[in-house]
Backbone as CSV, one residue per row, in Angstrom:
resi,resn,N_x,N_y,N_z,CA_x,CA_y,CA_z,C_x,C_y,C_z
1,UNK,-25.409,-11.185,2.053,-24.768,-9.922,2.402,-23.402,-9.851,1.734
2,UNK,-23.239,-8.507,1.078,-21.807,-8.672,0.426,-20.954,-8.243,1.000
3,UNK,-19.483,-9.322,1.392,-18.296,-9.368,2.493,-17.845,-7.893,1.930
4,UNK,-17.285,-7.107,3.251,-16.467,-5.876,3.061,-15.432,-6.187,4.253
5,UNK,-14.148,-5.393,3.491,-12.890,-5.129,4.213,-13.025,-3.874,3.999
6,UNK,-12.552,-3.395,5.480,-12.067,-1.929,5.382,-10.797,-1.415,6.261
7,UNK,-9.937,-1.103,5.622,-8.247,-0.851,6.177,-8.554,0.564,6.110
8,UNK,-7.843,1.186,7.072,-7.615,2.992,7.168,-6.092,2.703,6.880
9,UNK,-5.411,3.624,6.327,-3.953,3.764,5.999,-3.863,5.085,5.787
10,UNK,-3.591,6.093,6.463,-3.033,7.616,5.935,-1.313,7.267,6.194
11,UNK,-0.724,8.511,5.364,0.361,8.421,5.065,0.312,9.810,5.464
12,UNK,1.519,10.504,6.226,1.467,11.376,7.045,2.736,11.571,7.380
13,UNK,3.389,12.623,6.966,4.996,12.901,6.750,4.806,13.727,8.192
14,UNK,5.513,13.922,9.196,5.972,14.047,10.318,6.551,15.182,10.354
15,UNK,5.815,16.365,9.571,6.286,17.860,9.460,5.435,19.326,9.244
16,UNK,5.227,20.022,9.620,4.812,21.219,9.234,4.849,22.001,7.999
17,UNK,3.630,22.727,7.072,4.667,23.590,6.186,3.131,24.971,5.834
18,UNK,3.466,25.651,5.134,2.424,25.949,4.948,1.980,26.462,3.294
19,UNK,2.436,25.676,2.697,2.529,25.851,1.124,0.778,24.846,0.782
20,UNK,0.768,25.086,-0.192,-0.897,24.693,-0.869,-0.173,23.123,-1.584
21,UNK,-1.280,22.292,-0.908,-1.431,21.112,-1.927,-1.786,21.256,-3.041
22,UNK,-1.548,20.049,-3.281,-1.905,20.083,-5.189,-2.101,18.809,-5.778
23,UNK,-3.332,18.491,-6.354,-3.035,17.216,-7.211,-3.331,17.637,-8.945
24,UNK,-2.006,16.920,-9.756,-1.994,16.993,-10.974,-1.939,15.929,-11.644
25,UNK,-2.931,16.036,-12.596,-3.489,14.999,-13.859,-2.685,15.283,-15.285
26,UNK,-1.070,14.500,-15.187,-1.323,13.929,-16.931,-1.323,13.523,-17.525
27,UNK,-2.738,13.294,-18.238,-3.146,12.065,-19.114,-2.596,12.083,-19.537
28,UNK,-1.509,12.453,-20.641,-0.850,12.037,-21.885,0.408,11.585,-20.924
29,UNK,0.789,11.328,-20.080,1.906,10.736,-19.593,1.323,9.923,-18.320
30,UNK,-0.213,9.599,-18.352,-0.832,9.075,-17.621,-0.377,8.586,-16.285
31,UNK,-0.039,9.802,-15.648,0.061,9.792,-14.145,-0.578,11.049,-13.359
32,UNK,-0.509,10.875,-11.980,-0.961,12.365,-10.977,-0.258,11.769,-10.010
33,UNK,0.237,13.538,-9.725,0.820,13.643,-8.627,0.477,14.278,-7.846
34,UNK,-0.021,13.793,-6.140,-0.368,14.288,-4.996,0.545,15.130,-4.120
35,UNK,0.671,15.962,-3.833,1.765,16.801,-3.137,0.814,17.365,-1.749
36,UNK,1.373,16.839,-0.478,0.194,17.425,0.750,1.189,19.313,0.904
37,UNK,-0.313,19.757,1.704,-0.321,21.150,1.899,1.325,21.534,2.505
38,UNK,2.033,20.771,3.370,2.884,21.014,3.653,4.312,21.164,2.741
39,UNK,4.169,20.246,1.943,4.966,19.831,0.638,6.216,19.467,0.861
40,UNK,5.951,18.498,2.037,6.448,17.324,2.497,6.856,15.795,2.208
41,UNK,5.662,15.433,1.724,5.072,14.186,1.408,4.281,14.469,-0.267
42,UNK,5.050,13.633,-0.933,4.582,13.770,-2.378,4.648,12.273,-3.023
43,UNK,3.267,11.629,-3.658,3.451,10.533,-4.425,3.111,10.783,-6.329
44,UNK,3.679,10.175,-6.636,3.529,9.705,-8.466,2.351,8.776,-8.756
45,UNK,1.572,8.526,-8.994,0.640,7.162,-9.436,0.560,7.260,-10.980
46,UNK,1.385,6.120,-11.866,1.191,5.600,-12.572,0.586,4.849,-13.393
47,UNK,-0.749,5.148,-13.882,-1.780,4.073,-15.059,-1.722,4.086,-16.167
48,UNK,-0.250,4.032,-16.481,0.169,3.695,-17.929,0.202,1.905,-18.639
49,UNK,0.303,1.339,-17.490,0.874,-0.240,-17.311,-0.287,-0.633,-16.239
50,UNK,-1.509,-0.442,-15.947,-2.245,-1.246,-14.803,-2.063,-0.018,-14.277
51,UNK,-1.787,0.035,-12.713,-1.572,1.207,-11.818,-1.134,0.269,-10.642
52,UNK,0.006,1.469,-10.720,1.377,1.301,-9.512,1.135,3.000,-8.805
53,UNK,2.286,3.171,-7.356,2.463,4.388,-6.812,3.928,4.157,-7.219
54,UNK,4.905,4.823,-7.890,5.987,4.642,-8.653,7.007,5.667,-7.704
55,UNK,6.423,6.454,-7.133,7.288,7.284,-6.428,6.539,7.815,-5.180
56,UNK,6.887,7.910,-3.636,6.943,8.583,-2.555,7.992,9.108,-2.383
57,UNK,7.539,10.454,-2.318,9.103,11.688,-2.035,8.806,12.316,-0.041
58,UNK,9.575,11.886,0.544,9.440,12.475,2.165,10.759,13.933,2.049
59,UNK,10.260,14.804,2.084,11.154,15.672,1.644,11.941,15.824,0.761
60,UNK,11.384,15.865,-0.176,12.073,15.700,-1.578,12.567,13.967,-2.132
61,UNK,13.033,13.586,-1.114,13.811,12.388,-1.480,12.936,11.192,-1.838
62,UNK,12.955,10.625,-2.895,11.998,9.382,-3.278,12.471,8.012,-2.292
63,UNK,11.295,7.489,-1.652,12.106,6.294,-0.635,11.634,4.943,-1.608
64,UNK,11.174,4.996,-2.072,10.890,3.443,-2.619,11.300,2.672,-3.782
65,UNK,11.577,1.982,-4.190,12.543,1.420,-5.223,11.624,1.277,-6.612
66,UNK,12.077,0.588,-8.045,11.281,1.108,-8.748,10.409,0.124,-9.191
67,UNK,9.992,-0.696,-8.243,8.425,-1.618,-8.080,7.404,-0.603,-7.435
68,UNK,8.165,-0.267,-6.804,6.866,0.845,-6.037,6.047,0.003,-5.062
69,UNK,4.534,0.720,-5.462,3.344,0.237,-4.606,2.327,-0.116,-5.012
70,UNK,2.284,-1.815,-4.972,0.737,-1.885,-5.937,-0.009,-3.398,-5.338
71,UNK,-0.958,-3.501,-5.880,-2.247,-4.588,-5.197,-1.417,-6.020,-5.832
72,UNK,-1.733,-7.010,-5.368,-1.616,-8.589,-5.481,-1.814,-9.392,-5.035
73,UNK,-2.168,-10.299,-6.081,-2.758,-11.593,-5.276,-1.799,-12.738,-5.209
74,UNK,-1.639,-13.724,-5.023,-0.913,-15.477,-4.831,-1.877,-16.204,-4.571
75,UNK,-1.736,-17.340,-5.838,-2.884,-18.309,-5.818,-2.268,-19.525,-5.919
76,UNK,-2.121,-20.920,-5.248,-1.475,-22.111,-6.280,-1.201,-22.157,-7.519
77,UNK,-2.441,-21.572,-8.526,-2.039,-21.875,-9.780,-1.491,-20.560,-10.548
78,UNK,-1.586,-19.823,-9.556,-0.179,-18.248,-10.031,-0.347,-16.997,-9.309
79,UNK,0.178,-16.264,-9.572,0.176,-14.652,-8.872,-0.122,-13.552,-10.043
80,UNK,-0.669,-12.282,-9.690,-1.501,-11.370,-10.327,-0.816,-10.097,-9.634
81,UNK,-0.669,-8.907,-10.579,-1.193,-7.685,-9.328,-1.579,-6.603,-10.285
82,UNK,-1.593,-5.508,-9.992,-2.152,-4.865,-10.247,-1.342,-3.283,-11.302
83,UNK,-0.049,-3.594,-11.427,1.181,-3.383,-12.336,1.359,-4.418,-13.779
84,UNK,1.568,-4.010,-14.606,2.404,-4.747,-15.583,1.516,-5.036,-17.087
85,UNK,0.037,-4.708,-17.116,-0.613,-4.740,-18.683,-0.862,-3.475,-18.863
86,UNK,-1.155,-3.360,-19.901,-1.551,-2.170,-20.591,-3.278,-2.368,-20.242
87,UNK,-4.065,-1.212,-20.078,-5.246,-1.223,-19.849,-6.334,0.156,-19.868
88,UNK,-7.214,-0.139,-20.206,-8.122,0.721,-20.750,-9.156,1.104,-19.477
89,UNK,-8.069,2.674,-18.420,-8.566,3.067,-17.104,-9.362,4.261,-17.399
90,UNK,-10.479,4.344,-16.298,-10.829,5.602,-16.860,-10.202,6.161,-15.104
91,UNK,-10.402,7.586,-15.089,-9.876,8.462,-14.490,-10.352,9.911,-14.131
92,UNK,-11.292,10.407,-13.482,-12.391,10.861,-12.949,-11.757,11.668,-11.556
93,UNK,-12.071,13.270,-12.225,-11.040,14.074,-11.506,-12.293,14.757,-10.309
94,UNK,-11.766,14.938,-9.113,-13.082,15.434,-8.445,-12.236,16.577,-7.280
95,UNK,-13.028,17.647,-6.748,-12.117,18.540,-5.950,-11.502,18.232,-5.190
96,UNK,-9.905,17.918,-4.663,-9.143,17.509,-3.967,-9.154,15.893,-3.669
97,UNK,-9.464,15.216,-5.087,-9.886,13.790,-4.982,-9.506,13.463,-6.605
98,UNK,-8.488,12.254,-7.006,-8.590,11.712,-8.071,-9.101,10.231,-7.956
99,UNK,-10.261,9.386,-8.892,-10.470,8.669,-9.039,-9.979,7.237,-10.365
100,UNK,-9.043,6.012,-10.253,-8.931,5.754,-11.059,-9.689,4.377,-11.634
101,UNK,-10.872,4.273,-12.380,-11.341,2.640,-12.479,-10.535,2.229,-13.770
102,UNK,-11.460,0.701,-13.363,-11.371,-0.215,-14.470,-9.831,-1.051,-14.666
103,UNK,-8.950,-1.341,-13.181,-8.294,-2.425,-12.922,-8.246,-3.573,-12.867
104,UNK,-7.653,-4.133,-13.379,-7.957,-5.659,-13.496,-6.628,-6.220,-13.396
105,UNK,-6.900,-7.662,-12.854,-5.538,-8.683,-13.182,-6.325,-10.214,-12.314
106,UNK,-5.965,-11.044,-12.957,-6.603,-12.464,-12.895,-8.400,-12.370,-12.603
107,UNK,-8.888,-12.561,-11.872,-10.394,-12.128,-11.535,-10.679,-11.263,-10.803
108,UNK,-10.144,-10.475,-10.737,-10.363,-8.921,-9.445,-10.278,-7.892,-10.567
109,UNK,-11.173,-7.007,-9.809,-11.258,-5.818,-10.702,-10.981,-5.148,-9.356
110,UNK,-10.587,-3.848,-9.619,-10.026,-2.520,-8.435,-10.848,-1.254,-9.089
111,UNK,-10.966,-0.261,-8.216,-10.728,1.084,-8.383,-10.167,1.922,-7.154
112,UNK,-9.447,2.521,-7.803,-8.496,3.489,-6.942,-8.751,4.727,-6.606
113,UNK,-9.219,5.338,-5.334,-9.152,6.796,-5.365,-8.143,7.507,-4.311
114,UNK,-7.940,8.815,-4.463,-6.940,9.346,-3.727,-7.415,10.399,-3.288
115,UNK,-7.566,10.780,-2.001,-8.146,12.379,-1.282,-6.953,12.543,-0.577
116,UNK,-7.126,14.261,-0.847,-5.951,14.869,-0.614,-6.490,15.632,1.085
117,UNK,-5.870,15.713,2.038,-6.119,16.270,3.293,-5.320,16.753,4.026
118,UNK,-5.541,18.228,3.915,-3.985,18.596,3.897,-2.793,18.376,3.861
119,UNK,-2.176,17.708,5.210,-0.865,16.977,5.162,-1.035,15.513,5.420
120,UNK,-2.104,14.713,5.126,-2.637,13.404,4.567,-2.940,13.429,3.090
121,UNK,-2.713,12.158,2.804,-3.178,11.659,2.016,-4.106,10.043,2.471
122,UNK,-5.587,10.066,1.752,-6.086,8.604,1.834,-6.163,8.615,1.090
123,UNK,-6.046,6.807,0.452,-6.383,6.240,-0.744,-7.060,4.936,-0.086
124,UNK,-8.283,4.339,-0.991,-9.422,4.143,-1.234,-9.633,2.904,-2.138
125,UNK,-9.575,1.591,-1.605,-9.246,0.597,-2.891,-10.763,0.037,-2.739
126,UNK,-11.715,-0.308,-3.791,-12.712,-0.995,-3.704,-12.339,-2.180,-4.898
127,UNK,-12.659,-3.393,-3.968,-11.802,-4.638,-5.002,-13.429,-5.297,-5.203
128,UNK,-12.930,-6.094,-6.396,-14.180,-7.021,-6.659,-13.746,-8.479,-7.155
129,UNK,-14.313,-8.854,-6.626,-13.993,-10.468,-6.848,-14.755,-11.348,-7.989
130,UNK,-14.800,-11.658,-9.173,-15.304,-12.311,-9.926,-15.991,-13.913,-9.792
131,UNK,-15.093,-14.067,-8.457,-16.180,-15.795,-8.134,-15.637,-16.089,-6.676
132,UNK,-15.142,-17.006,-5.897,-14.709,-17.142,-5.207,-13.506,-17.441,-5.107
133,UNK,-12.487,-16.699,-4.628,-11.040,-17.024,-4.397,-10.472,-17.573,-3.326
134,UNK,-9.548,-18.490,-3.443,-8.846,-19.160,-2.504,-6.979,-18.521,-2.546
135,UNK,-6.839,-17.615,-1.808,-5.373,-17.420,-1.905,-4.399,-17.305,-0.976
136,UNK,-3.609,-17.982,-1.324,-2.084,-18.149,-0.429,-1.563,-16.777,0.166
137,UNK,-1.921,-15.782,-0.484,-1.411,-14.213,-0.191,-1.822,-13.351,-0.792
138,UNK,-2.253,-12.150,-0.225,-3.037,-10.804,-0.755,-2.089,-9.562,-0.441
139,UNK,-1.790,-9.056,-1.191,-0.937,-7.775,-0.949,-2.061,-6.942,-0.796
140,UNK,-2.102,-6.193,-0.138,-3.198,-5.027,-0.183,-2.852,-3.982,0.599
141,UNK,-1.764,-2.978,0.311,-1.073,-3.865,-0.672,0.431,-3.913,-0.204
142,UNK,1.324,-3.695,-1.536,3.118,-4.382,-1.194,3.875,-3.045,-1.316
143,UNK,4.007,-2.699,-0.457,5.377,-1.196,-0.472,6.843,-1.785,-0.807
144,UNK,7.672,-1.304,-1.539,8.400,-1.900,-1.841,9.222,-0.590,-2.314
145,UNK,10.534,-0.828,-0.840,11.156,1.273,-0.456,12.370,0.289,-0.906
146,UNK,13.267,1.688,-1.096,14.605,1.060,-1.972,15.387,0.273,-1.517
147,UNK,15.881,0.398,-0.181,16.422,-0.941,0.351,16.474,-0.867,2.057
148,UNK,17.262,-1.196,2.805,17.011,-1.055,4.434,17.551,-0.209,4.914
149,UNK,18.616,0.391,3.953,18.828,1.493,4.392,17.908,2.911,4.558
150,UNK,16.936,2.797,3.687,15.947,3.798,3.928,15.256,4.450,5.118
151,UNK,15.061,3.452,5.274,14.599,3.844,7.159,15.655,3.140,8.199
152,UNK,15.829,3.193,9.164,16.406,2.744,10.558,15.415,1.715,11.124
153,UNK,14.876,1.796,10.884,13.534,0.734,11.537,12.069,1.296,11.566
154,UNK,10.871,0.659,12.187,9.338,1.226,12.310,9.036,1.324,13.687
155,UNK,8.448,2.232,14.167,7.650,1.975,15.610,6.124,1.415,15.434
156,UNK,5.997,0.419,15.528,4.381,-0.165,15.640,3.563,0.441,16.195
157,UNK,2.473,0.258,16.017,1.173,1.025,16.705,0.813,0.143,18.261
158,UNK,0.931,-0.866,17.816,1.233,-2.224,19.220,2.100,-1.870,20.207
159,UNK,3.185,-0.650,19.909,4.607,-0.625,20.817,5.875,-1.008,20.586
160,UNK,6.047,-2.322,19.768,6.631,-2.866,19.237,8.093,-2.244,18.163
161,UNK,9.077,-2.831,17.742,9.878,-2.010,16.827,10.417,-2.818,16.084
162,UNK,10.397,-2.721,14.900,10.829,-3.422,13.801,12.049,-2.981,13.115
163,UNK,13.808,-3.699,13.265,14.839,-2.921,12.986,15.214,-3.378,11.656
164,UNK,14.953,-2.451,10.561,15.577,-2.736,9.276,16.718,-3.862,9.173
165,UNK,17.786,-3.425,9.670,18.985,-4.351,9.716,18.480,-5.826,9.946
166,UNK,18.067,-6.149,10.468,17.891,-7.493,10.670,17.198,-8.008,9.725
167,UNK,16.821,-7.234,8.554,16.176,-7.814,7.549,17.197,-7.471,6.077
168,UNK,18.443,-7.629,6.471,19.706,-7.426,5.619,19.499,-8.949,4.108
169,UNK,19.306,-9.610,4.766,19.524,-11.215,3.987,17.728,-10.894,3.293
170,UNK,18.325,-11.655,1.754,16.859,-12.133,1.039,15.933,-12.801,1.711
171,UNK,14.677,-12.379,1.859,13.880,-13.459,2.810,13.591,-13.461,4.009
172,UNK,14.486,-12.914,4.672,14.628,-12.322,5.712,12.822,-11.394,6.002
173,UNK,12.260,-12.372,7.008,10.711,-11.971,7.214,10.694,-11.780,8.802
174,UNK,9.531,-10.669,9.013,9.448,-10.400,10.525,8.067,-10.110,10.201
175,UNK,6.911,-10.978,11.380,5.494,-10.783,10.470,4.846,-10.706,11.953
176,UNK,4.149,-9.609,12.063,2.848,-9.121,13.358,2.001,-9.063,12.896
177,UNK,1.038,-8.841,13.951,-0.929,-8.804,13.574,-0.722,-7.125,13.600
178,UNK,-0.512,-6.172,13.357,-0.800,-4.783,13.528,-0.606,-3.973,12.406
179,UNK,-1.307,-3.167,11.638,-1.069,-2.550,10.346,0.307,-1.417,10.147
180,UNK,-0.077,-0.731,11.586,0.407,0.898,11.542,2.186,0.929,11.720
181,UNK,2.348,1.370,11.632,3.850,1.547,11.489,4.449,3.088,11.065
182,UNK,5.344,3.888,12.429,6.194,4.816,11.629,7.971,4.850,11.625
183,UNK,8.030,4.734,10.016,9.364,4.584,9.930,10.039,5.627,10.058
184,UNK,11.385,5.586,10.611,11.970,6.761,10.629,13.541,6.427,10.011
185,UNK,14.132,7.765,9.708,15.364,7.973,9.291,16.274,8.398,10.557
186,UNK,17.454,8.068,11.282,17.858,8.725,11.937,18.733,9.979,11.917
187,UNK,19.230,9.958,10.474,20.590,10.205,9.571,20.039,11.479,9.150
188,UNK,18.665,11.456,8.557,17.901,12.580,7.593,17.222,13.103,8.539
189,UNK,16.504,12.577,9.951,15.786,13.006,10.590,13.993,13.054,10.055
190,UNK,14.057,12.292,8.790,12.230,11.674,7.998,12.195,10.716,8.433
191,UNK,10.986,11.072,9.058,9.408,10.043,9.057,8.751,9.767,8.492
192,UNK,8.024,8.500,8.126,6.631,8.290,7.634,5.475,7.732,8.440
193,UNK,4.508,7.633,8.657,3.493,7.640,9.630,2.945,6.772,8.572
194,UNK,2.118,5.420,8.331,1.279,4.332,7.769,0.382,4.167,9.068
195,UNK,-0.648,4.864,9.016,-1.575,3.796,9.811,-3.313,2.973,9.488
196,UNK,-3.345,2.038,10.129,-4.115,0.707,9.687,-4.997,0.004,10.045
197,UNK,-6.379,0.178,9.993,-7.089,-0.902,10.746,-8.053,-1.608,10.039
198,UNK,-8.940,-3.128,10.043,-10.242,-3.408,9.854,-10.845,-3.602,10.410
199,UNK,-11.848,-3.894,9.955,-13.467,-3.521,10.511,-13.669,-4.972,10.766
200,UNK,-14.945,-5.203,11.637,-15.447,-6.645,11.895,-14.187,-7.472,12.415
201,UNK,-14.608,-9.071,11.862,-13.488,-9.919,12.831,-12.378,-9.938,12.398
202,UNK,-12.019,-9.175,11.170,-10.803,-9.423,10.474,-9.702,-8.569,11.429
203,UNK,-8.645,-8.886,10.932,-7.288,-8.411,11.868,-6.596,-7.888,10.366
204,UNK,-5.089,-7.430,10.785,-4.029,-7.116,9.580,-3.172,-7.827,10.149
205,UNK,-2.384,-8.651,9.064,-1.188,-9.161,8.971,-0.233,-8.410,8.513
206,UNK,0.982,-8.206,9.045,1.629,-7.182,8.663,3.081,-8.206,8.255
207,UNK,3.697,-7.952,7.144,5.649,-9.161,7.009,6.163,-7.643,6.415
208,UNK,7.161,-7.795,7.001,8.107,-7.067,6.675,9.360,-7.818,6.020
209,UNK,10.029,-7.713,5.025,10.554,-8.388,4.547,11.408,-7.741,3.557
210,UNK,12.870,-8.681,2.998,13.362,-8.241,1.582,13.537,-8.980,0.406
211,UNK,13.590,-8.541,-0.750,13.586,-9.441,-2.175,14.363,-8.624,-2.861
212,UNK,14.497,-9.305,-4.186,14.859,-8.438,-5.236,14.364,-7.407,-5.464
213,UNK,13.407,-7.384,-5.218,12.658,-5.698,-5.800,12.735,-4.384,-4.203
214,UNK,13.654,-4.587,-3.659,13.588,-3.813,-2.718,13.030,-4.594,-1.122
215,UNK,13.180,-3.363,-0.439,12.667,-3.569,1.342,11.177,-3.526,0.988
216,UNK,10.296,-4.891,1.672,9.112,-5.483,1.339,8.438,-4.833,2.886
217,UNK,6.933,-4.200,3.110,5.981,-3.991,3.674,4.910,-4.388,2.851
218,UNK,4.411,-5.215,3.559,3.050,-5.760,2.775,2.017,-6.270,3.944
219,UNK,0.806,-5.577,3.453,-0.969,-5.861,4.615,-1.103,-6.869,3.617
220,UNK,-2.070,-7.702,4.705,-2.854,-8.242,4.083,-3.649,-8.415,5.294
221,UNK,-5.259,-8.225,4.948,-6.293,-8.741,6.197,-6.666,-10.139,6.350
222,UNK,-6.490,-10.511,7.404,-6.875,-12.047,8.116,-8.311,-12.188,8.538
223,UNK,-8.595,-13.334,8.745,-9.931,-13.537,9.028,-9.792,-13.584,10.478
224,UNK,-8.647,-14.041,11.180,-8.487,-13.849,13.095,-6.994,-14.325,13.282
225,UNK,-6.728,-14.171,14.080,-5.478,-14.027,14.788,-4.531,-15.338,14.562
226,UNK,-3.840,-15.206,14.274,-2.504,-15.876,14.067,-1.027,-16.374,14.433
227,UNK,-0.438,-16.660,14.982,0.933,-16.082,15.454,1.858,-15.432,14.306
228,UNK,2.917,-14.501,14.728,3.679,-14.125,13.755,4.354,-15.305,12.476
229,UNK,4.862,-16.084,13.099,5.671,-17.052,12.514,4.779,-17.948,11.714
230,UNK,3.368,-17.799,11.283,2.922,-18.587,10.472,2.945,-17.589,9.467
231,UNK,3.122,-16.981,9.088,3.075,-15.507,7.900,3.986,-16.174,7.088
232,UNK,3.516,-15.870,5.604,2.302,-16.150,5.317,1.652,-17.364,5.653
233,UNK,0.311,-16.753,6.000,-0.618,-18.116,6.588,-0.943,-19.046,5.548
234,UNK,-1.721,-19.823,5.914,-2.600,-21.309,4.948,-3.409,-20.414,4.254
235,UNK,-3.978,-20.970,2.865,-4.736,-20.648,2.050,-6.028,-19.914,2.543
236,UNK,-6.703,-19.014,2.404,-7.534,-18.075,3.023,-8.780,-17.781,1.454
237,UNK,-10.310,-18.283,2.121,-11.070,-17.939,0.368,-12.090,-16.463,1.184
238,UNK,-11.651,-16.101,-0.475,-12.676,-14.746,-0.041,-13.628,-15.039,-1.144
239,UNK,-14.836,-14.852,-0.324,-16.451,-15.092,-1.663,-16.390,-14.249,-2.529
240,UNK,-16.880,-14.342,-4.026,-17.490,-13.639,-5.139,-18.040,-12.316,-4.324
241,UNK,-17.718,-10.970,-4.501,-18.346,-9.718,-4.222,-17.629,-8.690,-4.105
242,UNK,-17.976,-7.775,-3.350,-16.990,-6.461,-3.238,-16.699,-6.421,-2.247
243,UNK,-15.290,-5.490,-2.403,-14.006,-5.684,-0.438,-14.280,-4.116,-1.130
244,UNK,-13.780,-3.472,0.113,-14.013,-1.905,0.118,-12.253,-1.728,0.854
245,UNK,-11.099,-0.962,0.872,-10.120,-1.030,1.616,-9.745,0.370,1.111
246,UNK,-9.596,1.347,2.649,-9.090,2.436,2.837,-7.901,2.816,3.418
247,UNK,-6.644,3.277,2.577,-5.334,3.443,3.175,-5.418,5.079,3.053
């Protein structure tokens, strides 16, 4: 039987509007941009270099730094993601739906799709595994917003609250079993709504964290429950086949 993961993740700006969505394709500058009906919530996706989400705008304002949002793996003998080669994607336009294949980086292949729903957006990762992997860490994937000042903190789907500030210092990690999370601004008065689940026995690991490349949110699905403070966990193998993962 071939192993499937399946994560729900809509992204869901915390506003009313009544203007027409839109998604635009351009190839010669090989990106599309999703804009929901409200025109609220707007992302960039980039497949010039692999494919990244290079920009989320919550009312105009772009929150994420310029790593963006993209797939990765961590293995002992190195790390991969899904940013940074040049590559030969195809890109398959469908009504209120863009499709992007033919991703690659170390032995995973991806394809990406994006449905537009009104003031949602889902995106749609189907991964494939070339043999069996053993890895230290799976982004699936790594948000990476400009710094902690962006939001004030997250409200968990658990109840829970996660306060930016305390994740001031490099490294600085705070890691739960729960996907969903909405961040808010107190200053701007924006929200973002992420929410998250899988299927079967798997759980989500959720670290919140910072680096050089910005304020770190990164899933990754577990095989069962964990405590926070082992994040990232021990080496985890996923068999040769296809993962299916819906944000």
């Amino acid at each position: 039987m071939r192993p499937t993961i399946i994560i729900s993740t809509i992204l869901m700006c915390l506003f009313t509007g009544l203007s027409n969505g839109q998604i635009v394709h351009d190839p010669a500058d090989k990106t599309v941009r999703i804009t929901t009906t409200d025109q609220k919530l707007s992302l960039l996706i980039n497949y010039s270099r692999g494919c990244r989400i290079s920009t989320l705008e919550v009312n105009g304002v772009n929150t994420l730094s310029p790593s963006g949002i993209f797939t990765a793996v961590r293995a002992a003998n190195g790390s991969w993601q899904s940013w940074g080669e040049r590559q030969q994607l195809s890109v398959k336009e469908r009504p209120g739906r863009i499709i992007i294949d033919g991703i690659r980086y170390g032995k995973i292949g991806e394809s990406w799709s994006f449905t537009l729903d009104g003031n949602k957006i889902a995106w749609t990762i189907s991964r494939r595994y070339d043999e069996d992997q053993l890895l230290e860490e799976m982004a699936l994937p790594v948000w990476h917003f400009a710094d902690i000042s962006t939001w004030k903190g997250g409200i968990l789907d658990n109840g829970g609250v996660v306060w930016c500030k305390y994740l001031a210092a490099p490294n600085d990690t705070y890691g739960v079993h729960t996907g969903g999370v909405t961040f808010w601004n107190e200053e701007s008065g924006d929200a973002l709504k992420i929410s998250a689940r899988a299927d079967g026995s798997r759980s989500i690991a959720t670290k919140y964290s910072q680096d050089e490349q910005g304020c770190v949110y990164l899933h990754s699905p577990r095989h069962r429950q964990r405590s926070a403070s082992t994040l990232p966990p021990e080496p985890v193998c996923f068999p040769k086949g296809g993962y299916i993962c819906t944000f």
